[in-house]
C-alpha positions as CSV (number, residue, x, y, z in Angstrom):
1,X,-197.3,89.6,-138.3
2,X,-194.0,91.5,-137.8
3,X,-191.6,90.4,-134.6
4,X,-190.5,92.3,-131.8
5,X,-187.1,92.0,-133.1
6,X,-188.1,93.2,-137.1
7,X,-189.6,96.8,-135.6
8,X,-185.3,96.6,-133.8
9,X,-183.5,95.0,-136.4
10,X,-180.9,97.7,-137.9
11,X,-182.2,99.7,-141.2
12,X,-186.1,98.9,-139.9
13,X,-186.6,102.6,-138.1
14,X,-183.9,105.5,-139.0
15,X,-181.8,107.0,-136.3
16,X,-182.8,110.0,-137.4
17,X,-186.5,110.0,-136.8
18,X,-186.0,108.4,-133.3
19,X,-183.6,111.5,-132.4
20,X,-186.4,114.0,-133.9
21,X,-189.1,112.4,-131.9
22,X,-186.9,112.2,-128.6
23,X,-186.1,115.7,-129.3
24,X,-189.9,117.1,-129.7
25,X,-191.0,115.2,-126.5
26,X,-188.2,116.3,-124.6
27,X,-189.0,120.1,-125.8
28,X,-192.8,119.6,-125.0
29,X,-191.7,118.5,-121.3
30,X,-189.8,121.4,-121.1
31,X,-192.2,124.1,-118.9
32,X,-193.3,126.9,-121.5
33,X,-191.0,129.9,-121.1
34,X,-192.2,133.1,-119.6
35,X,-193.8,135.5,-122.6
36,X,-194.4,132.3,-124.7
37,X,-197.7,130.7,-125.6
38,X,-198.5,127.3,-125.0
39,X,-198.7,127.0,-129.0
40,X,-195.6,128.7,-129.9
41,X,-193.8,126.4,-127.5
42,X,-195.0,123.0,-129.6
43,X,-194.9,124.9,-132.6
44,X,-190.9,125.3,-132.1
45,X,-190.8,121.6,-131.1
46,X,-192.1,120.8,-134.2
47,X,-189.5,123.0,-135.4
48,X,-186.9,121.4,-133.8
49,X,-188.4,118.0,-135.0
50,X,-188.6,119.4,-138.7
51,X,-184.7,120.2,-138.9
52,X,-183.1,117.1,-137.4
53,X,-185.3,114.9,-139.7
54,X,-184.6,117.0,-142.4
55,X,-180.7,117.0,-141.7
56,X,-180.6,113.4,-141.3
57,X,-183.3,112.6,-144.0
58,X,-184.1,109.9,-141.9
59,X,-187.2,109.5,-144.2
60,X,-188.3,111.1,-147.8
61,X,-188.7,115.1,-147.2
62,X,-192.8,114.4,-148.7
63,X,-193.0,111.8,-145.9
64,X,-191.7,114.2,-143.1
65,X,-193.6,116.6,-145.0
66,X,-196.8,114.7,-144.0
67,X,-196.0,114.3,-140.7
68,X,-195.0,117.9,-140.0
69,X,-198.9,118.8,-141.2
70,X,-200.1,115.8,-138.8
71,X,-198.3,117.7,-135.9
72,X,-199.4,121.0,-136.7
73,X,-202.5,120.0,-136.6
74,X,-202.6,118.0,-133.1
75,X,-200.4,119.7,-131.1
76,X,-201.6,123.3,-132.2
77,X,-205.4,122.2,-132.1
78,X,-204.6,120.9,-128.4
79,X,-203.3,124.1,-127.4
80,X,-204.9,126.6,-125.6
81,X,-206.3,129.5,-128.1
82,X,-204.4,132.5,-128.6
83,X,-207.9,135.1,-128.2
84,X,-209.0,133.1,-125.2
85,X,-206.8,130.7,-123.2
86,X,-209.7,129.1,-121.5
87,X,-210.4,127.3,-125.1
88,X,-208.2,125.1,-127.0
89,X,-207.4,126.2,-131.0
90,X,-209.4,123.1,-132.1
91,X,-208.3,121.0,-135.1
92,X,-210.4,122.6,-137.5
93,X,-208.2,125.9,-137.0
94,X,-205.3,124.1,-136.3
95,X,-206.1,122.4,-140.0
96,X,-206.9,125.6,-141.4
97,X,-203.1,126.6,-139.9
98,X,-201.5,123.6,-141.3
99,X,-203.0,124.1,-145.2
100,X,-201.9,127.7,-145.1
101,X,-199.1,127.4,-147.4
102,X,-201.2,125.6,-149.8
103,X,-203.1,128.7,-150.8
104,X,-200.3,130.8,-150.7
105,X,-199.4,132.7,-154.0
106,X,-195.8,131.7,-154.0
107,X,-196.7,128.3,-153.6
108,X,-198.8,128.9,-157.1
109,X,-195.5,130.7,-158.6
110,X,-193.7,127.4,-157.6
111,X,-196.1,125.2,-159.3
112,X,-196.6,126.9,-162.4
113,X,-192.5,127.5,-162.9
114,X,-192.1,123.1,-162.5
115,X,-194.7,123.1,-165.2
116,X,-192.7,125.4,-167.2
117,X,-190.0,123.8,-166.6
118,X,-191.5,120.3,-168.0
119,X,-193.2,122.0,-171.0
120,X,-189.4,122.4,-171.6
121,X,-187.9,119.1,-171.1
122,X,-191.0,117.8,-173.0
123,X,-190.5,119.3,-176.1
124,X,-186.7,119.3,-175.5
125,X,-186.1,123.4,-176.3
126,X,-183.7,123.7,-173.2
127,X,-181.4,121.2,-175.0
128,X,-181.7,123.4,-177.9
129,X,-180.9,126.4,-176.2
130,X,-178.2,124.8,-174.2
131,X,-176.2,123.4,-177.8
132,X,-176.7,126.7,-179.6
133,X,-175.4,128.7,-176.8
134,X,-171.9,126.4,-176.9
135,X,-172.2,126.6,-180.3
136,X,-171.6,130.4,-180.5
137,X,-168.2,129.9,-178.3
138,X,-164.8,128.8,-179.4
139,X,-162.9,125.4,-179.2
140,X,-160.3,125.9,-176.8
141,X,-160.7,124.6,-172.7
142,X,-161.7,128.1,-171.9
143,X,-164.2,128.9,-174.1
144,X,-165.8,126.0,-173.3
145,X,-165.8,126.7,-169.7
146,X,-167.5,130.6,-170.9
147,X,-169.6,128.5,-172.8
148,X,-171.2,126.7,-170.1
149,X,-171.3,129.2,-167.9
150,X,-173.4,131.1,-170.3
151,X,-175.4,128.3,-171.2
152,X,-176.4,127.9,-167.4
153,X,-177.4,131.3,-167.8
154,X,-179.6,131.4,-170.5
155,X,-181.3,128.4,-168.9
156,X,-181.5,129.9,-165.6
157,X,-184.0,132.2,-167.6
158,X,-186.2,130.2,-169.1
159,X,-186.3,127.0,-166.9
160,X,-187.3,127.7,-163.5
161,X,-185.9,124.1,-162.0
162,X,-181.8,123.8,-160.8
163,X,-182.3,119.8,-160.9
164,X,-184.3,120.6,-164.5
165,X,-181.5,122.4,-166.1
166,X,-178.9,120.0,-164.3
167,X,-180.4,117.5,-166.1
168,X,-180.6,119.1,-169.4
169,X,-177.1,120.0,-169.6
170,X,-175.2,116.7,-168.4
171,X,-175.3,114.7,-172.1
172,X,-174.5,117.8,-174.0
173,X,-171.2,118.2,-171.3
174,X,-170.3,114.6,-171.4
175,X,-170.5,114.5,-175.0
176,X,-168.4,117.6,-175.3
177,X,-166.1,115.7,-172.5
178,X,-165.9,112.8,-175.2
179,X,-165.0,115.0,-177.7
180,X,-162.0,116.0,-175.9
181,X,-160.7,112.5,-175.8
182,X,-159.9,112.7,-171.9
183,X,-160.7,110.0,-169.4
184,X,-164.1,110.8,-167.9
185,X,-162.3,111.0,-164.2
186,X,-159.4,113.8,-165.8
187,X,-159.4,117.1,-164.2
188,X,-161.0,118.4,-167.5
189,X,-164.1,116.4,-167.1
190,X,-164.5,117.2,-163.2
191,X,-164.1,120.8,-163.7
192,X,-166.6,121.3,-166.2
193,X,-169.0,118.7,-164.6
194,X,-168.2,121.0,-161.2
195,X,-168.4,124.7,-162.9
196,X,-172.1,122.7,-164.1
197,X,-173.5,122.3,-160.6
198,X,-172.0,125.0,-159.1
199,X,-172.9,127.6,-161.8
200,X,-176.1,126.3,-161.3
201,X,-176.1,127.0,-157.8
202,X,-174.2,130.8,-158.4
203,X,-177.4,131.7,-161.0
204,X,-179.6,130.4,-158.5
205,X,-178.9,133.7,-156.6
206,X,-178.8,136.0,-159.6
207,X,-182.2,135.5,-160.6
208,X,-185.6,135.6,-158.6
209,X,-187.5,132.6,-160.6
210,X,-184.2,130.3,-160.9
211,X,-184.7,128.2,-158.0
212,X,-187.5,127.6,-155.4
213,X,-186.2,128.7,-152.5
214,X,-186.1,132.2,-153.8
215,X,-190.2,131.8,-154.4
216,X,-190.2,130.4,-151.0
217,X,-188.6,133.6,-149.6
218,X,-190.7,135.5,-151.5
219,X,-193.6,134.1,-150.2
220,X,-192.3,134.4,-146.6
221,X,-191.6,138.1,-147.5
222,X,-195.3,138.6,-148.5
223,X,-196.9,136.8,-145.1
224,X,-194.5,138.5,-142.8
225,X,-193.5,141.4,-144.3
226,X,-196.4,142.5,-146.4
227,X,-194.8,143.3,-149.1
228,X,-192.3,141.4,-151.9
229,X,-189.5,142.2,-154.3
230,X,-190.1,142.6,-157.8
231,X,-188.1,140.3,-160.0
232,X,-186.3,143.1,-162.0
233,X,-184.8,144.4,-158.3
234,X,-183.9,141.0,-157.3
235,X,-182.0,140.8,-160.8
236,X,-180.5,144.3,-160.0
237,X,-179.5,143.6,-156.7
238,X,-177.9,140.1,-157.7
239,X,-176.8,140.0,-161.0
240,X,-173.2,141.8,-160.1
241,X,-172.3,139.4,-157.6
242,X,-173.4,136.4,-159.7
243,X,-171.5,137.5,-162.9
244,X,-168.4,138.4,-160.7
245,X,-168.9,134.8,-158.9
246,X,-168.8,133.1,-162.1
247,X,-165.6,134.5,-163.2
248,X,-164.1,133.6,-160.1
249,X,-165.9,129.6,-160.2
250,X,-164.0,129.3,-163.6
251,X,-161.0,130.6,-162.2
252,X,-160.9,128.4,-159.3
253,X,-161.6,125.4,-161.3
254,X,-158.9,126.2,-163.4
255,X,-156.5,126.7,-161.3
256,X,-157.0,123.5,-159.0
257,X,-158.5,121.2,-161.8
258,X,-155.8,122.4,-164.3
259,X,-157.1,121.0,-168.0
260,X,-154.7,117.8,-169.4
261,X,-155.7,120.0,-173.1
262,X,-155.7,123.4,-174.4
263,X,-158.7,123.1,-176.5
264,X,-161.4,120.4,-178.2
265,X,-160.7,118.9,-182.1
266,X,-163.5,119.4,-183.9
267,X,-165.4,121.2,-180.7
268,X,-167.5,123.0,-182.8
269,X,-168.7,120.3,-184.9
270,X,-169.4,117.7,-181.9
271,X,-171.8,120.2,-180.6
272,X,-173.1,120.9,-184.3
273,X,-174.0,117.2,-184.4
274,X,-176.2,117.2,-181.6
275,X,-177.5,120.1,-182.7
276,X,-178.7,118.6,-185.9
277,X,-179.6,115.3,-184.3
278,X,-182.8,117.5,-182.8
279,X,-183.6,118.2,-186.2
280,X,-185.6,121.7,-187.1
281,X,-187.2,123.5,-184.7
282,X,-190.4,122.4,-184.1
283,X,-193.9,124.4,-184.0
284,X,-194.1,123.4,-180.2
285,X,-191.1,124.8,-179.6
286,X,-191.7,128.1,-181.5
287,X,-194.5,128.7,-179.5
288,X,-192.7,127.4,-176.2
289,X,-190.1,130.1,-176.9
290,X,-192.3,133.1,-177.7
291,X,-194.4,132.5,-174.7
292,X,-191.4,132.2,-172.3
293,X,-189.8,135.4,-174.0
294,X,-193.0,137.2,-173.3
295,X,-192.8,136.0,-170.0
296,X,-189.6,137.6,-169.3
297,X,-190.6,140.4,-170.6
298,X,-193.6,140.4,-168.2
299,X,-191.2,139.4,-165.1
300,X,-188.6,142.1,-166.4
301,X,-191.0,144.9,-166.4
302,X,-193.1,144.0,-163.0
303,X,-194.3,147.1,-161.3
304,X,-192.2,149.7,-164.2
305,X,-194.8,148.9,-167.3
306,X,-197.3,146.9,-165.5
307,X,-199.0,145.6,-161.7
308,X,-198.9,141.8,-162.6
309,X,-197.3,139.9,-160.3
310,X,-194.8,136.8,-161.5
311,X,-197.2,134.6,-159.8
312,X,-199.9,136.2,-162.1
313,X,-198.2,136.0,-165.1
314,X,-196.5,132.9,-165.0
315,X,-200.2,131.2,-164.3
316,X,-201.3,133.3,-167.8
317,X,-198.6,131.1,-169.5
318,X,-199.2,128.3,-168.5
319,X,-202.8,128.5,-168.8
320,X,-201.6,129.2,-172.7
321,X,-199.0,126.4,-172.7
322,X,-202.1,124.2,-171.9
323,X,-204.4,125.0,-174.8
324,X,-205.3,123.0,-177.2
325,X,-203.8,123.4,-180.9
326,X,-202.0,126.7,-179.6
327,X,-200.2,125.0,-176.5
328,X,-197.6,122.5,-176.0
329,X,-198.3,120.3,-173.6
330,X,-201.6,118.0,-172.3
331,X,-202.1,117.6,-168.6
332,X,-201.1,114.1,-169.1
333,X,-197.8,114.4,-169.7
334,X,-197.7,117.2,-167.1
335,X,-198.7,114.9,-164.5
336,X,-196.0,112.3,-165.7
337,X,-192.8,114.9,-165.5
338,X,-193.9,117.6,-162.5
339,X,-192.3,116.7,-159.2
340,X,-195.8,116.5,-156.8
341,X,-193.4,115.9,-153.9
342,X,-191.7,119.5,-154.3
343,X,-195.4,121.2,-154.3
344,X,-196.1,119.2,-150.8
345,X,-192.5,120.2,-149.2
346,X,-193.0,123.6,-150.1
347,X,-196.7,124.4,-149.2
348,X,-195.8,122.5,-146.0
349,X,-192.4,124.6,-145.0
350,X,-194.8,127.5,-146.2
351,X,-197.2,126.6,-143.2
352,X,-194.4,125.6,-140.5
353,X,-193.2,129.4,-141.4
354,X,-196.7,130.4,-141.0
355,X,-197.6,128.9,-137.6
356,X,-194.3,130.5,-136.4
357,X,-195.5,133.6,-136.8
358,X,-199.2,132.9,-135.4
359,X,-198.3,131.5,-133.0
360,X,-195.9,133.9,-131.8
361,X,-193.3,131.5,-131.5
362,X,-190.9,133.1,-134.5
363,X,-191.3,136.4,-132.2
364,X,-190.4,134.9,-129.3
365,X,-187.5,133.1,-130.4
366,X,-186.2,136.4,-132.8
367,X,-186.0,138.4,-129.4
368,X,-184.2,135.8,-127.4
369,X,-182.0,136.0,-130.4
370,X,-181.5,139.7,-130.4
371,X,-181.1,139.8,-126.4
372,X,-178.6,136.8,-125.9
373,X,-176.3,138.3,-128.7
374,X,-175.7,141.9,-129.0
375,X,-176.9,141.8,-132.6
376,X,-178.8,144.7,-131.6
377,X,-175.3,146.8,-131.1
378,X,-174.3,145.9,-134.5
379,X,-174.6,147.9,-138.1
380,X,-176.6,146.4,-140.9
381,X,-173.5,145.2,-142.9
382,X,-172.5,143.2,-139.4
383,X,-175.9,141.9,-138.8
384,X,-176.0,140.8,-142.8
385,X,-172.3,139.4,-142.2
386,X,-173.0,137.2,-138.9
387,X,-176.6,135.9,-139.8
388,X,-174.9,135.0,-143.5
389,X,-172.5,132.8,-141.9
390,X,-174.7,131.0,-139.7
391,X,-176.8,130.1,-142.9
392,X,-173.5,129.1,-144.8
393,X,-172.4,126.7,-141.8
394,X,-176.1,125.6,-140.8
395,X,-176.9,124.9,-144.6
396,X,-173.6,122.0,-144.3
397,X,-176.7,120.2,-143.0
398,X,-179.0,120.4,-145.2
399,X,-179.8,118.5,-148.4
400,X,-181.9,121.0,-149.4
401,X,-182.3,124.3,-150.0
402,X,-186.0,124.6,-149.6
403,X,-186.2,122.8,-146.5
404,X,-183.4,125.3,-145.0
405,X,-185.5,128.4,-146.5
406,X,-188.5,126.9,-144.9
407,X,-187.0,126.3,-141.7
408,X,-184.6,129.6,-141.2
409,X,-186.1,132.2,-143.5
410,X,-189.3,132.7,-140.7
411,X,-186.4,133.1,-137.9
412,X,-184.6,135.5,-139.5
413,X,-187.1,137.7,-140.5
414,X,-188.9,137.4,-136.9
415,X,-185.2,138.4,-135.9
416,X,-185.0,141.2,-137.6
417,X,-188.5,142.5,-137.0
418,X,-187.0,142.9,-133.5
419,X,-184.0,144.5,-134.4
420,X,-184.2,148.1,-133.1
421,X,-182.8,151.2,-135.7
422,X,-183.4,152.2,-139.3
423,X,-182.9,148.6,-141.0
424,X,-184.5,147.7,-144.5
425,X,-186.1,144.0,-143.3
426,X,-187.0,143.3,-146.5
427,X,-183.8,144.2,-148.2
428,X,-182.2,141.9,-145.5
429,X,-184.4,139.3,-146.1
430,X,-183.7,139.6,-149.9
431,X,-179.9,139.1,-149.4
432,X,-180.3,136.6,-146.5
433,X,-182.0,134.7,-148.8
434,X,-179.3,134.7,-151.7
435,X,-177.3,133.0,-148.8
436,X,-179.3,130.2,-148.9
437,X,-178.3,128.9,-152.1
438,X,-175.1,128.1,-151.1
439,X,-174.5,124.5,-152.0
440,X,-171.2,124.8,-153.0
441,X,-169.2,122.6,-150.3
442,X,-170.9,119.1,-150.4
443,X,-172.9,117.2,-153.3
444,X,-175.6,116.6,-150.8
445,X,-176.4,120.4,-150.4
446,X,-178.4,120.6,-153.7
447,X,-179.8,118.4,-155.9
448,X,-178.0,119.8,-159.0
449,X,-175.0,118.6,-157.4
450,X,-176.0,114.8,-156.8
451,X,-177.6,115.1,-160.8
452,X,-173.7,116.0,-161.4
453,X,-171.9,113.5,-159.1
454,X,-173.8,110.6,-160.9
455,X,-172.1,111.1,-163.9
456,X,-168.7,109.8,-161.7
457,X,-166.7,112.7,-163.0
458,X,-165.3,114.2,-159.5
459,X,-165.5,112.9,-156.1
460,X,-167.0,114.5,-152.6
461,X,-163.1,115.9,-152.4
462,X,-162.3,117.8,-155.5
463,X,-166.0,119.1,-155.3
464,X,-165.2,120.2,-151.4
465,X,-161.4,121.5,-152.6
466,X,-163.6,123.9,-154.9
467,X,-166.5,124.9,-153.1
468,X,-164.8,125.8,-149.9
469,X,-162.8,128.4,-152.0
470,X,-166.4,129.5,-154.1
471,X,-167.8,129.4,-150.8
472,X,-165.2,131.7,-148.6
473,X,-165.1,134.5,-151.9
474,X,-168.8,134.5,-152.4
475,X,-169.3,135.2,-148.9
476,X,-166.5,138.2,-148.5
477,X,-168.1,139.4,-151.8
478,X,-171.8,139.6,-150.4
479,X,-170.0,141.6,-147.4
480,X,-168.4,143.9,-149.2
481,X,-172.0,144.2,-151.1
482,X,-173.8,144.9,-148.3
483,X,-170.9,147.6,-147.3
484,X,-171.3,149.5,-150.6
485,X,-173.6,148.0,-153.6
486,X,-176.5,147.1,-151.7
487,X,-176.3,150.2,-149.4
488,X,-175.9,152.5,-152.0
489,X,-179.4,150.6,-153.6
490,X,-181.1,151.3,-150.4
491,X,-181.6,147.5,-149.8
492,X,-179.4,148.1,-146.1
């Protein structure tokens, strides 16, 4: 039977979970502010509770995950109802409000894209892709830099998973960093190891079904909003500031990584080799390749040639993918390679965003907001500029970018919807949520960027001495955007 002293001993209970739970009890004894229910004031405890164990991942994000669902539940269902005060919710609401993400469709979207995603680490065509993209570009230091840029965006297209594609590309770039003969701590090897998980991070932005957050704010869009942005416009909207940003993320890593070599002996044929060591292309793959080129074409061409969702479509190829003889893939080895714990984090920060809004809580909090700060005085491009930085500073936090999309995406759009004037909320949603894949400053901030740091290539430092530059350009770029691109799109 455990001691007193083992529930004290250091290590035994985080730091960080006893701060979230001093911090939710402290909120609840707080008396319920004028204009708020009793529901949206535990609701934004739980909030509260959410980000600081999320910060501090004092325990697994599934774990917190759990426990956020176990508050929703109790201190929702305890609360009075919002139709009739003299009654409480009930649990069995208060459960119906805490599974809410779970049957959302983006949720679905998010789901289907990780099993994409393992159909093609299972039959091993995003290696493929990855070595005969690099093998189309030169030898020398900066072709091979263009080279992995576009090989992050070829992937970005057909595997919906940052930590997926991470993964795939780290032995073709560290056998391409052998090649060069250089020390795997030279300048050479961190820049192309950094220009990997930042690249990552830059495509992340540029297209809709790259990362999960983006599904995540597209599935925020759809609850709160009513209505969602079509792939193609996301592309439209974000594909100049992505192709611009990875000039500049090669530049920068040029400049203050400068290469010990001008080019690669035998570059070429490295990547030749590992090209041949995968042999021919297989059948699986064949078929893996025409069903996710299809797909595109079906995510391209949303609401132009068609009224299928991505959601819709993605399910469609999946369900084919799944097939016997014509498929790819058994549910077995599905089960062994698709990241459960990413389903539960998002359906949960789906439901957190969820009870916000039912709960009036979001409202409440996006007009304190817009009274206490003069947003309401500003222009669009000034709104888009302040809220942006607070996401790029708040996000320093974070160690992931679905929990912050989870957390903030809710606020801001409850924010907005009190903002007063002719303001497109879900255009500013849209580019609000481009913000939130900025994980350029610290490894933690994405998990492409710890996949990268565990090769030992660059250090906390040289990625910081990059990313604050990426960081600081990206953000004047998005402003100037929102001044002229996106403005002249209609999207401000």
């Amino acid at each position: 039977m455990p001691t007193k002293e083992s529930f004290l001993a250091p290590g035994k209970f985080p730091l960080g979970l006893i701060i979230g739970v001093l911090a939710l009890i402290g909120i609840l004894l707080i008396p319920t502010p004028e204009g708020l229910p009793v529901a949206g004031h535990r609701v934004l405890a739980i909030l509260v509770f959410a980000i600081i164990v999320w910060v501090s991942e004092a325990v697994s994000y599934e774990t917190s995950s759990i426990i956020i669902l176990g508050l929703i539940v109790f201190l929702v269902g305890l609360s009075p109802s919002m139709d009739n005060p003299a009654k409480d919710w009930g649990t069995s609401a208060s459960m119906n409000l805490a599974l809410t993400g779970f049957g959302n469709s983006a949720l679905a979207l998010v789901t289907a894209a990780l099993f994409l995603a393992a159909c093609m680490t299972f039959t091993g065509l995003d290696k493929r892709i990855a070595l005969s993209t690099l093998n189309l570009v030169g030898t020398s230091t900066k072709s091979i830099f263009v080279g992995t840029i576009l090989v992050i965006i070829v992937l970005s297209l057909v595997v919906p998973s940052a930590t997926a594609r991470g993964a795939a590309m780290l032995p073709i770039i560290m056998g391409i960093i052998a090649a060069f003969g250089v020390d795997k701590r030279s300048n050479l090897a961190a820049g192309l190891m950094i220009v990997v998980a930042e690249g990552i991070s830059v495509w992340n932005i540029g297209i809709q079904t790259a990362a999960a957050q983006n599904l995540l704010t597209v599935g925020f869009m759809e609850k709160m909003l009513g209505e969602r942005v079509a792939w193609v416009d996301w592309l439209i909207a974000a594909l100049p500031w992505s192709l611009i940003m990875s000039v500049v993320l090669v530049v920068v890593v040029l400049k203050l990584l400068p290469a010990e070599v001008d080019g690669l002996q035998g570059g070429r044929e490295t990547v030749r080799k590992q090209k041949e060591e995968l042999g021919p292309m297989s059948s699986a793959q064949k078929r893996l390749l025409l069903v996710t080129l299809i797909l595109i074409g079906f995510w391209a061409t949303e609401g132009k040639l068609h009224k299928f969702n991505t959601t819709a479509t993605t399910t469609v190829a999946l369900a084919v993918l799944l097939l016997p003889k014509i498929g790819v893939i058994n549910w077995k080895d599905i089960q062994a390679r698709v990241p459960w714990g990413t389903v539960i984090v998002f359906g949960v920060g789906i439901s957190l965003g969820t009870a916000l809004l039912q709960t009036k809580a979001g409202e409440w909090l996006g007009t304190q907001i817009v009274a206490n700060t003069g947003l309401d005085t500003f222009s669009p491009t000034m709104i888009f500029a302040v809220l942006a930085a607070f996401l790029i500073i708040i996000h320093l936090g974070f160690a992931s970018a679905t929990a912050l999309s989870s957390s903030m995406i809710p606020i801001m759009i409850a924010l907005l919807q009190n903002l007063p004037g002719d303001i497109n909320r879900l255009g500013m949603t849209m580019i609000l949520g481009f913000v939130v894949s900025y994980g350029f400053i610290l490894p933690i901030n994405a998990p492409q960027n710890m996949v990268c740091l565990g090769t030992e290539t660059f250090n906390a430092k040289q990625f910081a001495k990059v990313g604050i530059v990426v960081t600081v350009i990206g953000y004047l770029l998005m402003v100037l955007f929102a001044a002229t691109y996106w403005k002249w799109l209609g999207i401000l």
